[in-house]
C-alpha positions as a Markdown table, in Angstrom:
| # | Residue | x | y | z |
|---|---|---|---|---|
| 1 | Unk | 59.6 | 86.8 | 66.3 |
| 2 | Unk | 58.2 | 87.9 | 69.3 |
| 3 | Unk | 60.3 | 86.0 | 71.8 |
| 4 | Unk | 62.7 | 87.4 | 69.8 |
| 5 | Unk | 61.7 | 90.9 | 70.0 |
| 6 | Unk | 61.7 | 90.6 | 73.8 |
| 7 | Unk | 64.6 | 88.9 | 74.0 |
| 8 | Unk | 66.7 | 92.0 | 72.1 |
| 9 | Unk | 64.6 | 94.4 | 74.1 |
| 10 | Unk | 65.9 | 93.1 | 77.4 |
| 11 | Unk | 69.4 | 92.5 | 76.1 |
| 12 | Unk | 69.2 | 96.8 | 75.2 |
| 13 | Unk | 68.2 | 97.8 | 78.6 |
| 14 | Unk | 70.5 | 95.7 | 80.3 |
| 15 | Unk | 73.6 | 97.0 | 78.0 |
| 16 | Unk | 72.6 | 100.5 | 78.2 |
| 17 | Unk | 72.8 | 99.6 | 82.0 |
| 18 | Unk | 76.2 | 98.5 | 81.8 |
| 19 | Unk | 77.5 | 101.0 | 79.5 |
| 20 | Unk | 77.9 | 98.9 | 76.5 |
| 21 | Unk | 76.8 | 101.0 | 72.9 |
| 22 | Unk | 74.2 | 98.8 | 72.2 |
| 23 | Unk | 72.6 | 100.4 | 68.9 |
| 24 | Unk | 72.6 | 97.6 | 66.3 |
| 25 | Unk | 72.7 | 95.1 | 69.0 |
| 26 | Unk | 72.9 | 91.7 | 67.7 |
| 27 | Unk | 72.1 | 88.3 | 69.4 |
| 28 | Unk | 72.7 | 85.0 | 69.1 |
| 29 | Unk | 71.4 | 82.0 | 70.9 |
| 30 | Unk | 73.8 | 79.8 | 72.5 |
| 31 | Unk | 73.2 | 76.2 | 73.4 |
| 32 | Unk | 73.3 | 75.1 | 76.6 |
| 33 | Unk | 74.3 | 71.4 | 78.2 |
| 34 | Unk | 72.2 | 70.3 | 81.1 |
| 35 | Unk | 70.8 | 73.1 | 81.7 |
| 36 | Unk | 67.0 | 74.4 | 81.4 |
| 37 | Unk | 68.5 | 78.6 | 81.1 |
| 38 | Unk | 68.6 | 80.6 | 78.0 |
| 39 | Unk | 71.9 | 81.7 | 77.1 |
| 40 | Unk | 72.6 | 84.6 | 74.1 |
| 41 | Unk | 75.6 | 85.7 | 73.2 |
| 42 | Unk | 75.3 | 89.8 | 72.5 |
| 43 | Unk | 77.5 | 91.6 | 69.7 |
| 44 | Unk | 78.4 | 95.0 | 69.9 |
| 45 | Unk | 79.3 | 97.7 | 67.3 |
| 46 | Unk | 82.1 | 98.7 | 69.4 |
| 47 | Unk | 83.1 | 94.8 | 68.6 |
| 48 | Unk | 82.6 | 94.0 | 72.3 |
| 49 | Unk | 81.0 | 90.8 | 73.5 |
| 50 | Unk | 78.5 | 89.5 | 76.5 |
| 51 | Unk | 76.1 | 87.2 | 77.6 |
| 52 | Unk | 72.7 | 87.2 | 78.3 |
| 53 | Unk | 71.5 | 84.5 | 80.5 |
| 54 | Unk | 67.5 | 83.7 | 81.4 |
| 55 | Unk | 65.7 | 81.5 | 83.9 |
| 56 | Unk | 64.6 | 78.4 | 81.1 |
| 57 | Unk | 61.2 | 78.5 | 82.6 |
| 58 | Unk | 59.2 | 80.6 | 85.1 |
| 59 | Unk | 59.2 | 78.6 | 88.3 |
| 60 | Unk | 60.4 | 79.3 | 91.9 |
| 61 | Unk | 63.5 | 77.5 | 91.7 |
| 62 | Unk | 64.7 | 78.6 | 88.2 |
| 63 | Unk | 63.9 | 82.3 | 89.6 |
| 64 | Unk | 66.3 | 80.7 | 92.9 |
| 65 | Unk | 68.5 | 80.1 | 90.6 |
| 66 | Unk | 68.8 | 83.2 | 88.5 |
| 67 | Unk | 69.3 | 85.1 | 91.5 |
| 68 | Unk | 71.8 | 83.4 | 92.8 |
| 69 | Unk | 73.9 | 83.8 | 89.4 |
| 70 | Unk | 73.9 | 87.3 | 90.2 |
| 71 | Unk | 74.3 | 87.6 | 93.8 |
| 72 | Unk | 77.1 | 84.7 | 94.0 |
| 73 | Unk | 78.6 | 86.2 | 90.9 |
| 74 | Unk | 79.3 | 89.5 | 92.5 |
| 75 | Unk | 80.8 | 88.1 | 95.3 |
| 76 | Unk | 82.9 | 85.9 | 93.7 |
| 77 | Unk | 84.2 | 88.3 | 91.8 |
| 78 | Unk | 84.8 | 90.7 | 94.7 |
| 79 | Unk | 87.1 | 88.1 | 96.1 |
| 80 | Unk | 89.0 | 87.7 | 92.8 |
| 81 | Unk | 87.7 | 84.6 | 91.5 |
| 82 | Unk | 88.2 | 83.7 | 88.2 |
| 83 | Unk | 84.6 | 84.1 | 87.0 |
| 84 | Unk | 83.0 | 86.4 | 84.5 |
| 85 | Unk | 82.9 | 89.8 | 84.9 |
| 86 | Unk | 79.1 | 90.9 | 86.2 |
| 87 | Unk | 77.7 | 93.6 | 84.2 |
| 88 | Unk | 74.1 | 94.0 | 85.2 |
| 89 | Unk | 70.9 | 92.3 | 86.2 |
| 90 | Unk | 67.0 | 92.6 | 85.4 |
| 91 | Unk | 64.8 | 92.5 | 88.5 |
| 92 | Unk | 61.5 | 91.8 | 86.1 |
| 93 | Unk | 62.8 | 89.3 | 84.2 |
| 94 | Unk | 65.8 | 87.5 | 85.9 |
| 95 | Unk | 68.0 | 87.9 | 83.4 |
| 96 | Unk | 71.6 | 88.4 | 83.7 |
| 97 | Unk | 74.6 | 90.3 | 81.4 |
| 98 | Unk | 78.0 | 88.9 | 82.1 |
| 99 | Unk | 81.2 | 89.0 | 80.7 |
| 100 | Unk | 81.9 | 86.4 | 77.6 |
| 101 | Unk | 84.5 | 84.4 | 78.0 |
| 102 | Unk | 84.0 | 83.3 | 74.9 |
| 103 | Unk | 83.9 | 79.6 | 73.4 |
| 104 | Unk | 86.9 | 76.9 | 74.6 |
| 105 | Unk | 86.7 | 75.0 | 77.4 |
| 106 | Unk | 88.9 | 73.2 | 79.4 |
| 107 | Unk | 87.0 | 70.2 | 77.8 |
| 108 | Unk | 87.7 | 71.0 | 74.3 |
| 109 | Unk | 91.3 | 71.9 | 75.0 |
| 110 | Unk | 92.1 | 68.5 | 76.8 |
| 111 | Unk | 90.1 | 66.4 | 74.4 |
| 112 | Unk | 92.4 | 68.2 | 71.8 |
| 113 | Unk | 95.6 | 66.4 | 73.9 |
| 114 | Unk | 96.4 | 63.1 | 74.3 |
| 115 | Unk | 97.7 | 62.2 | 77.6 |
| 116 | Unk | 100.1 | 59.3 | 76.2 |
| 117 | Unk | 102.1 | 62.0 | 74.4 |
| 118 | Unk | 105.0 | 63.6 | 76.9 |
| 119 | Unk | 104.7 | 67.0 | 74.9 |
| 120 | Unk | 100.9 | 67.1 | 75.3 |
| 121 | Unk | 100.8 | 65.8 | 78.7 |
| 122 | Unk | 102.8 | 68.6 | 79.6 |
| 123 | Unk | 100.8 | 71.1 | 78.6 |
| 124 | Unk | 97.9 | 69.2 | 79.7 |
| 125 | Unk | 99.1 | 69.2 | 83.4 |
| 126 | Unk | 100.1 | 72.6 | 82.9 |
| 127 | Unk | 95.9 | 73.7 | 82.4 |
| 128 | Unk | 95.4 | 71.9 | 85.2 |
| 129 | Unk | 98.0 | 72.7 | 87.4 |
| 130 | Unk | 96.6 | 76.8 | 86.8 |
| 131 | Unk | 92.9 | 75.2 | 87.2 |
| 132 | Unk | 93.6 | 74.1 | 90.5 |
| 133 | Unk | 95.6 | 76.6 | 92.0 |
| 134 | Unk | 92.6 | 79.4 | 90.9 |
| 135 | Unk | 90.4 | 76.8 | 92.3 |
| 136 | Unk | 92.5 | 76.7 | 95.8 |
| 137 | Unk | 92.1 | 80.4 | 96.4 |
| 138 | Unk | 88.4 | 80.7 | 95.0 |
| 139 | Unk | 87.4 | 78.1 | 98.0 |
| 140 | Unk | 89.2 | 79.6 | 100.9 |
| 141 | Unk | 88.7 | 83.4 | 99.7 |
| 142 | Unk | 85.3 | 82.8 | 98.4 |
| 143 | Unk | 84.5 | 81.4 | 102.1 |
| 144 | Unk | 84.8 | 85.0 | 103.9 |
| 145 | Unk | 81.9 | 87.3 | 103.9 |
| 146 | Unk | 79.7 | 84.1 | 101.9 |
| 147 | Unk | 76.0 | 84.7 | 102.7 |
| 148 | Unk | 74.0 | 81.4 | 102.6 |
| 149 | Unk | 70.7 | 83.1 | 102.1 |
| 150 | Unk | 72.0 | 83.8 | 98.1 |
| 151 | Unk | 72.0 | 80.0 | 97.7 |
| 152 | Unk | 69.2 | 78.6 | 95.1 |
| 153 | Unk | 69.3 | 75.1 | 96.9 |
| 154 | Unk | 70.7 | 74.0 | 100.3 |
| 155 | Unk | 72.7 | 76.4 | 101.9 |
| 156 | Unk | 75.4 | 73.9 | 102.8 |
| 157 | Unk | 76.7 | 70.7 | 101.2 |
| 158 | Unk | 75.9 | 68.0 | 104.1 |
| 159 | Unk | 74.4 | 64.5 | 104.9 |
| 160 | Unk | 70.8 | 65.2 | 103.7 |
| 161 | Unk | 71.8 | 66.8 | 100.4 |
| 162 | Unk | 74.5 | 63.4 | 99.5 |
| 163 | Unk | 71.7 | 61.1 | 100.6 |
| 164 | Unk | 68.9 | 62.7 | 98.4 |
| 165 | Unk | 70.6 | 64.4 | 95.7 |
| 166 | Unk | 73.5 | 61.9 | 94.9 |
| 167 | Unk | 73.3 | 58.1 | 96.3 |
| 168 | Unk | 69.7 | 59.1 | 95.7 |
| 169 | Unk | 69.8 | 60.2 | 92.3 |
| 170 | Unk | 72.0 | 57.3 | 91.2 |
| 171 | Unk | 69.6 | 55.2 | 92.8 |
| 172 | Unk | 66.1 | 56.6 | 91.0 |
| 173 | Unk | 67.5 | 57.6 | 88.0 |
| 174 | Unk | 70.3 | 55.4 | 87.2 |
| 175 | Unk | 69.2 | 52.3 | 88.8 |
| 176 | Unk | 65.9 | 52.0 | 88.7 |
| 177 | Unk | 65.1 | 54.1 | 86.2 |
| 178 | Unk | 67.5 | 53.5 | 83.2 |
| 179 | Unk | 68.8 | 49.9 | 84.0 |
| 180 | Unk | 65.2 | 48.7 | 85.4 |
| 181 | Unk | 66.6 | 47.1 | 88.5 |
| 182 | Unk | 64.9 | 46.9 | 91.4 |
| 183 | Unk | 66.7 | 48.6 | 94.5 |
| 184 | Unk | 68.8 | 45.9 | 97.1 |
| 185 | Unk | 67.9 | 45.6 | 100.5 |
| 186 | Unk | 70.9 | 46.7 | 101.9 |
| 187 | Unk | 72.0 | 49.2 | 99.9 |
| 188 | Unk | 70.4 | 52.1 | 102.0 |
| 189 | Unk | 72.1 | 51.5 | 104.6 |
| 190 | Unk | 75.4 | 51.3 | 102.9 |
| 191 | Unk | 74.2 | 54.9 | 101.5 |
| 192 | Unk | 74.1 | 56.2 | 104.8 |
| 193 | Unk | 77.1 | 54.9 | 106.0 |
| 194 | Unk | 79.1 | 56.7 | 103.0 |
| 195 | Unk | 77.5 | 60.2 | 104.1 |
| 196 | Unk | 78.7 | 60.1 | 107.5 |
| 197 | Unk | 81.8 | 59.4 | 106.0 |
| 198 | Unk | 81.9 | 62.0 | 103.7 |
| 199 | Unk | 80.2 | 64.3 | 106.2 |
| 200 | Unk | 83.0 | 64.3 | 108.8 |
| 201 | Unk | 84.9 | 66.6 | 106.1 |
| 202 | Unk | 84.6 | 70.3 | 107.4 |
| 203 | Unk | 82.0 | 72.2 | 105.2 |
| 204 | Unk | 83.0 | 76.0 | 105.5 |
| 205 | Unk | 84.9 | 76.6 | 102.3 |
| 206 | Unk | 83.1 | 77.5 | 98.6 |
| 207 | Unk | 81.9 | 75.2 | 96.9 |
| 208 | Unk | 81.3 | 75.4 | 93.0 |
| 209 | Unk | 79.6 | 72.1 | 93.4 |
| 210 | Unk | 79.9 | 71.2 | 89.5 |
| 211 | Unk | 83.3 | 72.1 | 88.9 |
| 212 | Unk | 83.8 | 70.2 | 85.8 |
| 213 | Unk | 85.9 | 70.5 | 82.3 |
| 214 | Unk | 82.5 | 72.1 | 80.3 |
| 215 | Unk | 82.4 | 74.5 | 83.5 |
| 216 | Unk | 85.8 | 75.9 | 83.0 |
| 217 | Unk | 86.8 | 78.1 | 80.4 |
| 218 | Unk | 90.2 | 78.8 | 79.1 |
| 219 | Unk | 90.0 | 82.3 | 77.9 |
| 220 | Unk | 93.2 | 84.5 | 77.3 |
| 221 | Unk | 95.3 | 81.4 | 78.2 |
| 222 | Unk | 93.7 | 81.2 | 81.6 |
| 223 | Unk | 90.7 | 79.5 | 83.2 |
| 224 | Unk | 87.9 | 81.0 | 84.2 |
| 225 | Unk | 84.8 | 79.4 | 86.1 |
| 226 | Unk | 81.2 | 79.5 | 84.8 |
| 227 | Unk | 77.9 | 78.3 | 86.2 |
| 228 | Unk | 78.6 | 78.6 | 90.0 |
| 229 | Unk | 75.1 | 79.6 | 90.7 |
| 230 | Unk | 74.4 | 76.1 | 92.3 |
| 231 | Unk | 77.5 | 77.6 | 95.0 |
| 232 | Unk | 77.1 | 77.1 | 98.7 |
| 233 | Unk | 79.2 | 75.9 | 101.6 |
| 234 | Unk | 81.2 | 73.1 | 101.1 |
| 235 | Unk | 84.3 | 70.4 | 102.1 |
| 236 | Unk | 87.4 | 71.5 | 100.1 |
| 237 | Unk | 87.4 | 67.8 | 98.6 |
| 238 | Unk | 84.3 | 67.4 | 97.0 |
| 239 | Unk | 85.0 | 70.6 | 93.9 |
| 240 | Unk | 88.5 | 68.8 | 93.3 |
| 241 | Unk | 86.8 | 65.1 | 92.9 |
| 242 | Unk | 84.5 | 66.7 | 90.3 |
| 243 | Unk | 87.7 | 67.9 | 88.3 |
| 244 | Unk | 89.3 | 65.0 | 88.9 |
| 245 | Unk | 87.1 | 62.0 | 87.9 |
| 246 | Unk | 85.1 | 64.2 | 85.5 |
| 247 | Unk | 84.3 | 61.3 | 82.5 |
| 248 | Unk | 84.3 | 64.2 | 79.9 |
| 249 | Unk | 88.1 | 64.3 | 80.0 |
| 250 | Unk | 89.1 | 60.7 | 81.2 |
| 251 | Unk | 92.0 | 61.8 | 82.9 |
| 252 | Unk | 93.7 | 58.5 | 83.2 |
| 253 | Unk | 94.8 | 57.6 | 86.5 |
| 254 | Unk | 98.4 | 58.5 | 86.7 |
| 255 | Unk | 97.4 | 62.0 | 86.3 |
| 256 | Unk | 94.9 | 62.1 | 88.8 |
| 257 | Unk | 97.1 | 60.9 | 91.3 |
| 258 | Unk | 99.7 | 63.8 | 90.2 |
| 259 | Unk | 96.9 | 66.2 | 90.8 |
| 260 | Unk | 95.8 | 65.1 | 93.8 |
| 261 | Unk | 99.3 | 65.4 | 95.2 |
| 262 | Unk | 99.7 | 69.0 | 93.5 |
| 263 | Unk | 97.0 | 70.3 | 95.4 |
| 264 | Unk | 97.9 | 69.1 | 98.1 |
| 265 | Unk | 101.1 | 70.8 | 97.4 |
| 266 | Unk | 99.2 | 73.7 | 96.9 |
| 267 | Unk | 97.2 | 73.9 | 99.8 |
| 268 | Unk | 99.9 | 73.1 | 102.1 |
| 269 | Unk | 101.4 | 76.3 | 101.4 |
| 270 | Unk | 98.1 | 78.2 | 102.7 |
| 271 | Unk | 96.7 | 75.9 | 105.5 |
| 272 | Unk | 97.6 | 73.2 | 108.0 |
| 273 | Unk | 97.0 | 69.7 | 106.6 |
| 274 | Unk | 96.9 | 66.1 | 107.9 |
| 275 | Unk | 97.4 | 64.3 | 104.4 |
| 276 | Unk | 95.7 | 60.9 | 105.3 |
| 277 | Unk | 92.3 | 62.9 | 106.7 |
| 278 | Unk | 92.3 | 64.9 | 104.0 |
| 279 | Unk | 92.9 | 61.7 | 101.2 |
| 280 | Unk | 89.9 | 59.5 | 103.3 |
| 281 | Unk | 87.7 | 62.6 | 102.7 |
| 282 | Unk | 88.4 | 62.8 | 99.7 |
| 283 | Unk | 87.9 | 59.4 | 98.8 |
| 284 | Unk | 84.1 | 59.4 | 100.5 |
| 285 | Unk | 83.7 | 62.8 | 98.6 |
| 286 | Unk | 84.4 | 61.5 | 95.2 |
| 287 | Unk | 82.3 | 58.6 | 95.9 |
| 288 | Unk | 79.6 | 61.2 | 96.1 |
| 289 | Unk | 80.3 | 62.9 | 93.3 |
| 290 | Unk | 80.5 | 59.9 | 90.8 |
| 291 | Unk | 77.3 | 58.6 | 92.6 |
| 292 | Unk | 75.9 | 61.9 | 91.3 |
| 293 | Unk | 77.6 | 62.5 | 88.0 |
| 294 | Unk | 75.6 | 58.8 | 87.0 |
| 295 | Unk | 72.3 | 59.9 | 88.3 |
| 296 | Unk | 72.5 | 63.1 | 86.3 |
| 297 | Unk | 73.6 | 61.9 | 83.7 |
| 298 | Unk | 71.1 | 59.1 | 83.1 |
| 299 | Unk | 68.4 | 61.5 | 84.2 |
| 300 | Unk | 69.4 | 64.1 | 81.2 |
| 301 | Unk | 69.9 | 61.5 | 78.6 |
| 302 | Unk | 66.6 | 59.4 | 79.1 |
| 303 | Unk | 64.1 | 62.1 | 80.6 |
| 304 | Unk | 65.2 | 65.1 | 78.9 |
| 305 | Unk | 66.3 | 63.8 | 75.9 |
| 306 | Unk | 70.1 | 65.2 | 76.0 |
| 307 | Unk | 71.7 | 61.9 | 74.0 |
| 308 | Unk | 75.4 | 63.6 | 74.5 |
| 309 | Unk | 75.2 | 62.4 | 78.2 |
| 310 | Unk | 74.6 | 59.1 | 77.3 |
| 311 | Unk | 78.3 | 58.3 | 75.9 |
| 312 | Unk | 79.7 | 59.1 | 79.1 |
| 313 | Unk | 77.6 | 56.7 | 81.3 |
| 314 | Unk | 80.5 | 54.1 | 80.8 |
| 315 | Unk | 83.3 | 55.8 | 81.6 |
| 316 | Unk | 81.5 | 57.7 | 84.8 |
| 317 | Unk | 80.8 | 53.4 | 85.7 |
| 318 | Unk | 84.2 | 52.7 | 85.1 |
| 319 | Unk | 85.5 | 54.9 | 87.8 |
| 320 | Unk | 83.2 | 54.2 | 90.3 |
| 321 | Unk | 84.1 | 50.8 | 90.4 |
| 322 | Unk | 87.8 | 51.9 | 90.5 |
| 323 | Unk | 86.8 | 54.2 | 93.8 |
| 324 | Unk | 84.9 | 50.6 | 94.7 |
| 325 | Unk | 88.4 | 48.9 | 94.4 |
| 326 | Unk | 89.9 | 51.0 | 97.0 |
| 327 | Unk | 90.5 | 49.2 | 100.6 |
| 328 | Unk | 88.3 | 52.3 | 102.1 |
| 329 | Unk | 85.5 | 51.1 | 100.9 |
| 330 | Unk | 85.2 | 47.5 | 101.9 |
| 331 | Unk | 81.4 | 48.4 | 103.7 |
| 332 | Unk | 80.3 | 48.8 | 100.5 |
| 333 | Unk | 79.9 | 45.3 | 99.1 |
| 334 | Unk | 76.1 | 46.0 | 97.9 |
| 335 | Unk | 77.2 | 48.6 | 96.0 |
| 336 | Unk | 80.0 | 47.0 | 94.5 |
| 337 | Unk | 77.8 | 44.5 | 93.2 |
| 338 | Unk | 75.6 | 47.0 | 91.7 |
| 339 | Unk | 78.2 | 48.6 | 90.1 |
| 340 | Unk | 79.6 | 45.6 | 88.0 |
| 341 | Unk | 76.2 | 44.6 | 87.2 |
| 342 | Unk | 75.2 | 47.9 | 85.3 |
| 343 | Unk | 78.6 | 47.5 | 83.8 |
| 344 | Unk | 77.2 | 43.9 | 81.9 |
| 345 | Unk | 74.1 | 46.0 | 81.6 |
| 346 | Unk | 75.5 | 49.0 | 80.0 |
| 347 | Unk | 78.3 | 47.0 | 77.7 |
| 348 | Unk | 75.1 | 44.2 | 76.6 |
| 349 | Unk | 72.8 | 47.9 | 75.9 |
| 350 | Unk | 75.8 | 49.3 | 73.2 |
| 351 | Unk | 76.7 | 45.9 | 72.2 |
């Protein structure tokens, strides 16, 4: 009752703040995913909704992060972005009153298609085709006037950040971790050689940096982006991997191709583009990304306890060894191998 007591206490000063009527207030705790933040969802007697979100726990990073909610908020939506609306923020207690955008994502409305059905895959492209053309002006407009010094981690997505926070993390958390294997000798330096790959992509665009299905929402037949606070500087390729070969959706690969080329399409129309640079980026950046995805993902399933993760270990395996396939990546044999093995692993574990 008392968290409770503070919790509606802060949620009143923050919605007198922002204009809301907030006599009667009530709140209601709303689950999070991965994350450690406190989420609420407030109800007004006017019958308008928002939501309050709170650093999870009182250390320097979570206050980072809090922060940077706010700051990166403001200025996405200052350059139009498709985010939530910013309402107000408490300097005491780091918490946050935003717009809410209510409860279907992109997730649930794609899990709700099925991609071999022409009508549905229609529509499905369709959410898609909006997703990425918001996401296209978000990371050049986004870019202009972006100060690094409201980032919560690295200012910049580069070398040291894919070696430590991705390759890395699939290696201590995935590898070692949950499947119990001991590291390779070679597979460092196989690591390294995939950053300076995906390093050579130029890094001065937004970056959302977890731009996945459960990140967008579709609200008023439209997406809208949530949880950007992990935003810095970025390569243009790496948000559109993360969409792309996100294992929450599945998207098969037929459709990820068509995507691809849309957005090329797309950002065509706005900026000079050499097609094969651009696709060999991308390539390296997705191999990032699904490095990462199966580091967190083990990390949030075995060490935090988050079981829903689990059930998409498989399918986040099964497209890394489809990036593994491609002709690009022929320096990584070590890897390869690594990647069929946790596939026996993982299929004799759910046998």
């Amino acid at each position: 009752m008392k968290d409770e007591a503070r919790w509606l206490a802060i949620a009143n000063k923050l919605a007198r703040r922002a204009g809301f009527a907030a006599d009667d207030l009530a709140l209601e705790r709303v689950a999070a995913d991965g994350s450690i933040r406190v989420f609420f969802r407030l109800r007004f007697t006017d019958g308008r909704r928002a939501i309050l979100i709170a650093p999870g726990e009182a250390s320097l990073a979570a206050q980072k992060e809090a922060r940077a909610a706010w700051l990166i908020g403001r200025h996405l939506a200052a350059h139009a972005a498709p985010t939530p609306r910013m309402y107000a923020f408490d300097d005491d207690s780091l918490t946050l009153l935003c717009e809410d955008l209510g409860d279907i994502q992109l997730f649930t409305a794609a899990r709700a298609l099925n991609q071999n059905d022409p009508s549905d895959r229609d529509k499905l492209l369709g959410l898609y085709r909006q997703t990425l053309t918001a996401l296209i002006a978000m990371q050049l407009q986004a870019a202009t006037g972006f100060d690094p010094n409201w980032c919560c981690d690295t200012p910049v997505y580069d070398r040291n950040l894919m070696i430590e926070r991705e390759s890395g993390y699939f290696l201590r958390a995935f590898w070692r971790d949950l499947l119990g294997q001991e590291e390779p000798q070679a597979l460092a330096a196989e690591f390294h050689q995939l950053a300076v790959m995906a390093a050579e992509a130029p890094a001065h665009f937004f970056l959302h940096r977890d731009f996945q299905s459960r990140n967008i929402m579709i609200h008023e037949g439209r997406p809208r982006f949530i949880d950007y606070q992990g935003g810095r500087l970025g390569p243009l390729g790496y948000d559109l991997a993360s969409l792309l070969i996100d294992p929450y959706v599945g998207l098969d690969q037929a459709m990820q191709q068509e995507l691809f080329h849309f957005y090329l399409t797309e950002l065509r129309r706005r900026r000079p583009l050499d097609e094969e640079v651009f696709r060999r980026h991308f390539l390296a950046l997705a191999m990032q990304r699904n490095l990462q995805i199966l580091g967190a993902f083990a990390f949030l399933s075995q060490r935090r306890g988050k079981v829903f993760f689990a059930a998409y270990l498989r399918p986040a395996l099964t497209s890394l060894n489809h990036l593994l396939a491609d002709s690009l990546f022929t320096f990584l044999p070590t890897l390869k191998s690594c990647a069929q093995r946790a596939e026996e692993l993982l299929k004799t574990e759910n046998d």
